[in-house]
C-alpha positions in Angstrom: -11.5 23.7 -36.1 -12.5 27.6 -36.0 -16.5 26.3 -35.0 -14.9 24.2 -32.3 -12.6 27.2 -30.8 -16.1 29.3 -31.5 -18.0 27.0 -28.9 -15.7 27.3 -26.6 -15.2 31.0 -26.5 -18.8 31.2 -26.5 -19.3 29.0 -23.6 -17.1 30.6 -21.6 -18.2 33.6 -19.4 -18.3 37.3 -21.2 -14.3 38.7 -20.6 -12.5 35.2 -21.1 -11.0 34.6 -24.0 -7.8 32.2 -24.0 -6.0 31.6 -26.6 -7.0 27.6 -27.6 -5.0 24.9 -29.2 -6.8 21.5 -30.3 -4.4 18.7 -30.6 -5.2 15.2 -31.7 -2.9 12.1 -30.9 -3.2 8.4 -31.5 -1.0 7.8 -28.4 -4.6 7.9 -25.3 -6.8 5.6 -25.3 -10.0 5.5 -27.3 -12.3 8.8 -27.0 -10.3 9.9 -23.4 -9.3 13.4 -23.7 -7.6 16.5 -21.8 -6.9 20.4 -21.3 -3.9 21.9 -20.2 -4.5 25.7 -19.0 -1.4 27.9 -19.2 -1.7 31.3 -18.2 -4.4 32.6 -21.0 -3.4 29.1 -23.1 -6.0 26.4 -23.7 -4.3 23.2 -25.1 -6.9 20.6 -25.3 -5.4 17.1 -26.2 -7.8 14.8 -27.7 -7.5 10.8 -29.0 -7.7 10.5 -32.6 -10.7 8.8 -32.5 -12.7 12.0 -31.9 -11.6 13.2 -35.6 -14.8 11.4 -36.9 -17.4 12.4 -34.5 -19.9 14.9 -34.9 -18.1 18.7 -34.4 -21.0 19.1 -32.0 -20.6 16.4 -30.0 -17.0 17.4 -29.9 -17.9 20.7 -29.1 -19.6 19.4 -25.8 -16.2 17.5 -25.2 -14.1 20.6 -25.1 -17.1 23.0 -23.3 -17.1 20.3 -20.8 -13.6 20.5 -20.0 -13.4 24.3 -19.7 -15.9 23.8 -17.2 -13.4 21.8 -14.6 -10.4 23.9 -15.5 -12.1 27.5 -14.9 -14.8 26.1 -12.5 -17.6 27.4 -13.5 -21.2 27.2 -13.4 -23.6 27.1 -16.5 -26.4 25.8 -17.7 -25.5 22.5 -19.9 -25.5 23.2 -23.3 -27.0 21.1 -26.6 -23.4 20.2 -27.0 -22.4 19.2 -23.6 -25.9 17.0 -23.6 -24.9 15.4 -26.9 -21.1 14.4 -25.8 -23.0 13.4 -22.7 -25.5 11.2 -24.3 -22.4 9.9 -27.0 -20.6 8.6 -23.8 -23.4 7.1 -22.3 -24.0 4.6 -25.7 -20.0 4.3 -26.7 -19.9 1.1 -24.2 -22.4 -0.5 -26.5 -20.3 -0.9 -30.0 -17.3 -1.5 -27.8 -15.7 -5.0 -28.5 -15.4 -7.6 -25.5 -11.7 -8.7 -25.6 -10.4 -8.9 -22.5 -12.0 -11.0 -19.8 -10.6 -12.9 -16.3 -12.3 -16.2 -14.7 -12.0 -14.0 -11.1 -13.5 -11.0 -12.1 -15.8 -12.6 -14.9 -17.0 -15.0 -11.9 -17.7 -11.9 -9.5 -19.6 -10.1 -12.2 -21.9 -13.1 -12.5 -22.8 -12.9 -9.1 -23.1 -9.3 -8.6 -25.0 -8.7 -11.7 -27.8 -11.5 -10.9 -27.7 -10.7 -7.0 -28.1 -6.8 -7.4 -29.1 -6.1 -10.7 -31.1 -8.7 -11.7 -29.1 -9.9 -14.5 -30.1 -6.9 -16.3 -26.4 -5.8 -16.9 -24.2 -6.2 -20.1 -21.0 -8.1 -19.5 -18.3 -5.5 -20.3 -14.8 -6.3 -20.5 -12.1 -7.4 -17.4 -8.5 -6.6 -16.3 -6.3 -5.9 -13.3 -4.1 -3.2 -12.9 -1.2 -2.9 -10.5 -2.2 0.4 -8.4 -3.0 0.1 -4.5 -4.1 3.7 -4.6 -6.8 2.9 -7.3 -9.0 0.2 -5.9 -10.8 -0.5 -8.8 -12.5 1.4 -11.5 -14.9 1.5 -14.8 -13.8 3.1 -18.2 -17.0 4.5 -20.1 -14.7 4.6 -22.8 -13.7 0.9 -23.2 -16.6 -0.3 -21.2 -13.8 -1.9 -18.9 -13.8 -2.5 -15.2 -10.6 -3.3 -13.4 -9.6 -4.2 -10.2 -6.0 -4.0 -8.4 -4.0 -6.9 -7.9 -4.2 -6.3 -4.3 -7.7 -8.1 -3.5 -6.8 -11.3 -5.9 -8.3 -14.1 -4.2 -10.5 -12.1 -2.0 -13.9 -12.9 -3.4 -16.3 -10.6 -1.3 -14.2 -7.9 -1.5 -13.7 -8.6 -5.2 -17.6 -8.4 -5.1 -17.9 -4.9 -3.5 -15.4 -3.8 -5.9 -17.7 -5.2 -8.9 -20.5 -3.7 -7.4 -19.2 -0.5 -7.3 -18.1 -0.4 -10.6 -21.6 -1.6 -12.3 -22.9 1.2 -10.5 -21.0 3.1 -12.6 -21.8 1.2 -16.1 -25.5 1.2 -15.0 -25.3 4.8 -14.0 -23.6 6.3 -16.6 -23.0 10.1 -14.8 -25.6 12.5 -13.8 -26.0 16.2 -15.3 -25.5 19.0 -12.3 -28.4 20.6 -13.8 -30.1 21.1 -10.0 -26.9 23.3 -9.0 -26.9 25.1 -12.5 -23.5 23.5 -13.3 -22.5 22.1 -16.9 -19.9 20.2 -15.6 -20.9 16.0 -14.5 -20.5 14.1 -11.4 -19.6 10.2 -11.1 -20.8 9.9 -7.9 -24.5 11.5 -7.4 -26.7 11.5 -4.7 -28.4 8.6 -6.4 -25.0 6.5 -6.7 -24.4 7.0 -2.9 -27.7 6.1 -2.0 -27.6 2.5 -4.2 -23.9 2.2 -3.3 -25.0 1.3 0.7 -27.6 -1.6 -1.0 -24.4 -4.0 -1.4 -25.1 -6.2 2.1 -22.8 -5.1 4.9 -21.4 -2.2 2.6 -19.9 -0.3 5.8 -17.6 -3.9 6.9 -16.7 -4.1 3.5 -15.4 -0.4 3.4 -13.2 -1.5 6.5 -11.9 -4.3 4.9 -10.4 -2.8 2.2 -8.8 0.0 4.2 -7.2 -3.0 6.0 -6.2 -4.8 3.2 -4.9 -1.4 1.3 -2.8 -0.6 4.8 -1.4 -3.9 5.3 -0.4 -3.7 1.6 1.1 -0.4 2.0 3.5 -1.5 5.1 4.7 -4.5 3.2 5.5 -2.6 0.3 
């Protein structure tokens, strides 16, 4: 535990030195993970699933957390780029358990229309949120959709797309700006994300589905 609090005190710029707490809890959901800042406090909350990775791999974990809560700019470290590559290969030994003919149907096409086929089926679920349209766990290797576009194929298919992006993707190092904290949505996601045919009428769709959702409810 000391090493761990070491890398984080070392990563951190030259006059900051919190006070750091490492917690691990079976209650999140496999490999997520969080920091609470309190004043000069650090509590970093962490699945238990982390106890058996690599210290430096974890190390990158936490340093990559104390780069969104003190926003700061640094190069990425052989930690940070370990926990980066760990995430980007967790969806592979991830078991394939939950699945929907609706969403398993859209995958199908999206993945042979845009991607060639190329793309491992990962698992399927709805959740209940209009507020989060859809979105893809690197944890689980999940994608999920809100119940609000059931039925809706195309946009369904947008929705997919969006999301293998993500899998595909993975996230992209800041190293151009210097930072060692990630981005889901680089300059290269943008860019494929207006491939998906008539990507701008789809974007108006949902914000009329979501709104005519919202007034009902």
């Amino acid at each position: 535990m000391s090493a761990l609090i070491d890398s984080i005190n070392e990563f951190l710029p030259q006059g900051t030195k919190p006070q750091v707490s490492i917690r691990y809890s079976g209650k999140f959901s496999p490999y997520s993970a969080n920091v609470r800042k309190t004043g000069n406090i650090l509590v970093f909350s962490l699945s238990s699933e982390w106890k058996g990775i690599s210290e430096e791999i974890v190390a990158g974990l936490l340093q990559s957390l104390a780069a969104k809560v003190f926003r700061i700019k640094a190069k990425p470290t052989t930690s940070i780029d370990l926990y980066n590559n760990f995430i980007r290969s967790l969806h592979i030994s991830q078991p394939k358990t939950k699945s929907d003919p609706e969403l398993e149907a859209a995958f199908d096409r999206v993945n042979v229309k845009y991607f060639d086929g190329l793309i491992e089926k990962p698992n399927f679920a709805w959740h209940n949120s209009a507020r989060r349209l859809a979105s893809y766990d690197y944890h689980t290797d999940t994608i999920s959709v809100s119940q609000v576009f059931r039925g809706n194929e195309e946009l369904i298919d947008y929705l997919m797309y969006h999301e293998l992006l993500h899998k595909k993707l993975k996230y992209a190092d800041s190293r151009k700006s210097g930072s060692g904290r990630t981005t889901h949505h680089s300059h290269k996601f943008r860019n494929m994300e207006k491939g998906f045919e008539n990507a701008e009428e789809m974007e108006k769709r949902i914000s009329a589905v979501v709104r005519k959702y919202r007034m009902m409810h």
